[in-house]
N, C-alpha and C positions, 0 to 999 in steps of 0.2 A: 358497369361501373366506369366512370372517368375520373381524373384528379382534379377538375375544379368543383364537381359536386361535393369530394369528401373534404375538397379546400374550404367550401363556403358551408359544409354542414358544421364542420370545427370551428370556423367563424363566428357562426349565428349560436356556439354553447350547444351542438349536438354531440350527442354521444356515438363516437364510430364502432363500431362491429368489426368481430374479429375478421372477417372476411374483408371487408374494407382494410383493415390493415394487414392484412396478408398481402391487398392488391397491392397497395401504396409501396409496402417495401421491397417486393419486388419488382417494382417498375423504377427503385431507386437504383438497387444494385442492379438488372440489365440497361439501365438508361433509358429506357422507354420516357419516365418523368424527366422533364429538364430540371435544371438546378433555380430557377426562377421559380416552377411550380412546388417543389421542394422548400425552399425556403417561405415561401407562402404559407405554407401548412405549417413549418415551423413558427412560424410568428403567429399563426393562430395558436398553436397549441400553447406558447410562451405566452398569452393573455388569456385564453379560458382554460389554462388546465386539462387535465384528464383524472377520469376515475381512477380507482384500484384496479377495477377490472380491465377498463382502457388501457393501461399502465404495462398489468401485465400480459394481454396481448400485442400489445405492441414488442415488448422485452420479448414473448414468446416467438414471433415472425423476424424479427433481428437475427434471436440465436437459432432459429433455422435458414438463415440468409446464404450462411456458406457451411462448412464440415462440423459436426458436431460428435462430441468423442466417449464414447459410449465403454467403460474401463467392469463391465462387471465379467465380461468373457475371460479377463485372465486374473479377475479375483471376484471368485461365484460367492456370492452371500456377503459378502461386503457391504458396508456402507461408505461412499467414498465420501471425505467431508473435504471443502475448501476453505479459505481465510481469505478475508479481503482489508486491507486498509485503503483509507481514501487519502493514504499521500501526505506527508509530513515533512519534518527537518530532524534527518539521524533517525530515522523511523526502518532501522533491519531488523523487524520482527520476526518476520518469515525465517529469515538464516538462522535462527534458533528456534522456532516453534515448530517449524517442518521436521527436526530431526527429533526434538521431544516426544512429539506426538506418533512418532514413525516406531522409537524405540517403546511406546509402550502399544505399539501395536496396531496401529492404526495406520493405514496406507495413506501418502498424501503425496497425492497425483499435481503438479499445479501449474499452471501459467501466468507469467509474467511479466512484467512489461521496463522499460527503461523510464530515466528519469524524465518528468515534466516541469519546466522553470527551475523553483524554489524546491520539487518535492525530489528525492531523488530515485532510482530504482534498482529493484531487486537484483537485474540482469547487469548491471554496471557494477555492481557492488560484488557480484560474483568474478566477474570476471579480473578483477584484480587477484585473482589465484593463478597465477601460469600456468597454463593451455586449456582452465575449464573451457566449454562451452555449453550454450544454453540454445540453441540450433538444432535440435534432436529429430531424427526421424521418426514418424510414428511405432513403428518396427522397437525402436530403440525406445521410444518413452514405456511403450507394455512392458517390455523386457525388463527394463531397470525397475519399473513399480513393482513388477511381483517377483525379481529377486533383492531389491534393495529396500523396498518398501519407501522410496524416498524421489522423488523427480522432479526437477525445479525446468520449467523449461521458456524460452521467449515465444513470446505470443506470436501465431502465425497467421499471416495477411487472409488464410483464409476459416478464419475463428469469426464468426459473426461482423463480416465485412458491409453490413447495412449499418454499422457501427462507424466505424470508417468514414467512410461518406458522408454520414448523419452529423459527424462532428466534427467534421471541415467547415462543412456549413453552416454552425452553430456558431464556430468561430469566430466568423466572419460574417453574422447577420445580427450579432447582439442577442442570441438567444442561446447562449452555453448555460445561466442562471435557471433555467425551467427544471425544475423537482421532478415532474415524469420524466423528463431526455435525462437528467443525471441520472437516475436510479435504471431507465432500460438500458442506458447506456453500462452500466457497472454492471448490471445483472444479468443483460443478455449474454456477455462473453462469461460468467460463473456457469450459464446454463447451456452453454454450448460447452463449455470444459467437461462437461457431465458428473458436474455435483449433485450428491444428491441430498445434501445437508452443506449449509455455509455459517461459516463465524465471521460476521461482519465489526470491522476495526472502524468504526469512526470519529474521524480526530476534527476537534474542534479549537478553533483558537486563531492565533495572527499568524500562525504556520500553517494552518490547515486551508483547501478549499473553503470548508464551513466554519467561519468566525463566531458566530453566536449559537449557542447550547439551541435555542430556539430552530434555529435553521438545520442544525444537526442531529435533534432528535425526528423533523420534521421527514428528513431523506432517511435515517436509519427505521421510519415508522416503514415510509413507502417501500423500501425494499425487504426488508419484513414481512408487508402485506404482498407484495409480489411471488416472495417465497411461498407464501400460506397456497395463493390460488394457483400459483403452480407445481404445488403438489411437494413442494421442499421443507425441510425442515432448516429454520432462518435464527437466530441469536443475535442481536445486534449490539457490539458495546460499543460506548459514547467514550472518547478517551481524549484526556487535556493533551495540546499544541499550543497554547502559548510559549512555553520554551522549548528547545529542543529537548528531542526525546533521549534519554542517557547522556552519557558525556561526548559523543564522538560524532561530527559532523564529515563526510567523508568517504570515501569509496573503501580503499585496503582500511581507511581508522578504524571503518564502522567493520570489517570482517572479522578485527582483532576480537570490539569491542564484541561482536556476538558469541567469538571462541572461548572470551571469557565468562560470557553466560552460560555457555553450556557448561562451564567448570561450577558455576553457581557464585561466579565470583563479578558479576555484570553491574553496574550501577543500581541502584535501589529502585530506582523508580522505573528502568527498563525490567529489571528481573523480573518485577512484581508485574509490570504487561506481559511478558512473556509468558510466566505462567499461571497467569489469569486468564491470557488467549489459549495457551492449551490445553486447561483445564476446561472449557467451553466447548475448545473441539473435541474431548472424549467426553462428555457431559451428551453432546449434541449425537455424535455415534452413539450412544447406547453403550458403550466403552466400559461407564460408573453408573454407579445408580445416583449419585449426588454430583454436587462440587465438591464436598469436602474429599470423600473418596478419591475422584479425578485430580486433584489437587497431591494428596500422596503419592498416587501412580508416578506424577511428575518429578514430584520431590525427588524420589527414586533412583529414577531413566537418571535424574543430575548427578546425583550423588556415588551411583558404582559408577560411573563414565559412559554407560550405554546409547545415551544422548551425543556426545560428546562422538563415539567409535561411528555413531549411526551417522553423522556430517560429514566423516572421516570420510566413510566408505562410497556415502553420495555423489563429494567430488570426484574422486578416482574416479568411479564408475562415466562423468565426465570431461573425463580428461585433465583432469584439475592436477597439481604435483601435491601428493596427500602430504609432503615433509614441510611444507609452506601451513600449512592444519597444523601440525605439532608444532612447529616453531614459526609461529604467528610473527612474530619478530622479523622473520625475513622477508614478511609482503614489505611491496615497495615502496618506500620512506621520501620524504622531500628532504632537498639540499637544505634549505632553510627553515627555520624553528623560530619563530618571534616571539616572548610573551607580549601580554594586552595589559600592560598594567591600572588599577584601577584608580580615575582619576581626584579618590577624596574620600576618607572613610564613611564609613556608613552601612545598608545594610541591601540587599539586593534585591528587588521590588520585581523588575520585570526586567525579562530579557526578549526582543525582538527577534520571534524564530524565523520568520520571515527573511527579514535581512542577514539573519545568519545564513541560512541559505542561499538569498542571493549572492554574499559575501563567498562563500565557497564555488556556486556557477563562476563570479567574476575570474576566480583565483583558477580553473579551469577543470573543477571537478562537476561540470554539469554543465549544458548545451544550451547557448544561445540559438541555435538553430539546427537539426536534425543531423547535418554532415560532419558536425563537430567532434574531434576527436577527446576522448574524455583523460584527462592526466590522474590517473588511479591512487599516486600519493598527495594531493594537497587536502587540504579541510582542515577543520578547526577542531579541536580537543578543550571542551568546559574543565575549566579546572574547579567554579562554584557557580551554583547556581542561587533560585529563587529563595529566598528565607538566608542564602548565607551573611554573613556581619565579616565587613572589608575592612582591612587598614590601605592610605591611598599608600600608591605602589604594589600592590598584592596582585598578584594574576590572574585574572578572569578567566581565561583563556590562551590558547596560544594556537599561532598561526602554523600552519607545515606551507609552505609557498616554494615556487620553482623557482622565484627569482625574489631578490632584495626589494627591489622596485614594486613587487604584487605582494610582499607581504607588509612594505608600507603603508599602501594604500590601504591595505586589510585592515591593519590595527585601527586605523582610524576613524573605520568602517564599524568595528567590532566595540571598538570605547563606547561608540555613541548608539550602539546598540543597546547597552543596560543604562538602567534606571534604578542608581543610586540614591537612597535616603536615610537621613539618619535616623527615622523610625524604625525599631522593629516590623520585620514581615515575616509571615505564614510560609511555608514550603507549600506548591500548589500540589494537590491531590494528582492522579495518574488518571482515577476509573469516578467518571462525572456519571453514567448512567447503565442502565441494562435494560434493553426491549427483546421480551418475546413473543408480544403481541402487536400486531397494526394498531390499535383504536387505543 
């Protein structure tokens, strides 16, 4: 085998073998392939596609690229399940699905990653608890999963690093849009984490990667089918991003906002993700025999605190100050509080999750470039959302800023982000689809 035969076999619409891409990826990760030849192949695959099958061998040779983590030695007979969302605005599912799911029994091992652009991340949003961290030694991640049942950890350079590589390139050659590269790229690092069941979050809207239900049932199909022929068991839900997700845009906002989900006191339309995603992942373990069942289980874990102690214990266990968990109040706040007030009665059509986000990057709760240090208290707090009816002056929202200056700029940012009318409007749905099949 050489890499211009399997470059012009992809070209010409051939179908590669898994052996063939066995070679390819590892002639990406030792360098053997230059980055010209690499991208070549990328630009063929971003115009002829790949099968299901192609798809998932390739996602298969990825997640065997570097370490791949293997959790049933120190929980025998388990099924490990993971979650995945594909990245939103104010989207901390995980800080409450991981401990619901943990309290009603279910181990959830998981890796994580920080924020990209507009969407923001799991390990940033932790890390505003004083001294967690998300850095853990393998040592330490077994340990904590089979006594806390709970372990949130930042993804390691060496987690399927043909991933890596593969999306540097994409970056930068106009081929990040290709449906197989998204879906190996998400899947191979779930199958190196060593799931053996996934609950896939897919957000579609002007906050999401995926803007059209069309394109986001299309990657929740692929990776689905991916799950099937690698032997996983896959659930994919399709979930609205046009506006942000609950009320709290933000690193410490959104930690509040998840403490208060585990209380069962979370915004409507977050709760109802939360435990609809966790109802999915004891659904998907064998956990319930239904949804409805797995649905009570949850209720439950909410309702005596079991959820709520199980988040508790998580932190501590890293390093986190568990008294910042109980009095949520004391993560840390911005000098400055602006409201947004709304510029003309009416009624609230749409809100641009997008720009909310960016709005928050600007404000300094999110990276314009990798080195950047992230300010834990700013972001933006909805005060109404979609379907709400305004009088002008009423508060859309409100700014948390470090300085006078970045919260001006916000408001004016954040005004012209909603789409005020005097018609009545709908409140948008939460949950647009459910795939448990490829086809």
């Amino acid at each position: 085998m050489n890499p211009v035969d399997i470059i012009t076999k992809k070209r010409d619409g051939g179908e590669l073998t898994r052996a063939e891409l066995d070679y390819f990826v590892r002639g990406v990760v030792d360098g053997a392939i230059p980055d010209y030849q690499i991208a070549a192949w990328l630009m063929a695959v971003y115009f002829r596609g790949m099968t299901d099958q192609e798809t998932t061998d390739l996602t298969l040779a990825m997640a065997a690229s570097g370490e791949q983590l293997d959790l049933h030695d120190v929980l025998p007979g388990a099924v490990i399940v993971d979650k995945h969302s594909s990245g939103g605005v104010g989207d901390k599912t995980t800080l409450a699905v991981g401990p619901i799911a943990a309290a009603c029994g279910l181990p959830v091992g998981k890796m994580s990653g920080r924020g990209l652009s507009f969407s923001g991340g799991t390990i940033d949003k932790l890390e505003s608890i004083r001294g967690w961290r998300g850095e853990l030694s393998e040592a330490h991640f077994r340990r904590q999963l089979q006594e806390i049942g709970l372990v949130i950890a930042a993804q390691t350079a060496n987690l399927a690093p043909a991933d890596k590589i593969l999306y540097a390139l994409r970056d930068v050659t106009g081929t990040v849009p290709s449906l197989p590269l998204i879906a190996a790229s998400i899947m191979s690092k779930k199958l190196a984490a060593g799931a053996d069941a996934i609950v896939l979050d897919v957000k579609c809207g002007r906050g999401a990667f995926m803007e059209t239900l069309d394109d986001a049932r299309a990657l929740a199909r692929q990776m689905v089918a991916i799950g099937r022929l690698a032997g996983r068991k896959v659930t994919a839900l399709i979930t609205q991003m046009e506006q942000p997700l609950g009320l709290a845009v933000g690193n410490a906002l959104e930690v509040q906002e998840a403490i208060a989900t585990l209380h069962g006191r979370g915004p409507a339309d977050f709760q109802e993700l939360v435990e609809t995603v966790a109802g999915e992942m004891l659904l998907i373990a064998g956990a319930a025999d239904d949804l409805t069942a797995a649905r009570t289980q949850v209720s439950e874990v909410i309702a005596d605190g079991r959820a709520f102690a199980r988040f508790r214990n998580f932190v501590a266990a890293q390093g986190g100050d568990p008294t910042l968990v109980e009095h949520p109040e004391r993560l840390p706040a911005a000098p400055i509080q602006r409201p947004v007030p709304a510029p003309r009665d009416g009624y609230i059509h749409a809100i641009d999750a997008r720009e909310v986000g960016l709005t928050v990057v600007d404000l300094g709760g999110g990276r314009h470039k990798k080195s950047d240090v992230i300010d834990p208290a700013v972001g933006v707090m909805l005060a109404r959302k979609v379907g709400a009816a305004v009088k002008a002056g009423d508060a859309l929202c409100t700014v948390h800023a470090a300085s006078e200056a970045a919260a001006t700029q916000a408001v004016a940012r954040l005004q012209a982000a909603y789409t005020i009318d005097p018609a009545p409007a709908d409140p948008l749905p939460i949950l647009l689809d459910r795939i448990v099949e490829a086809a």
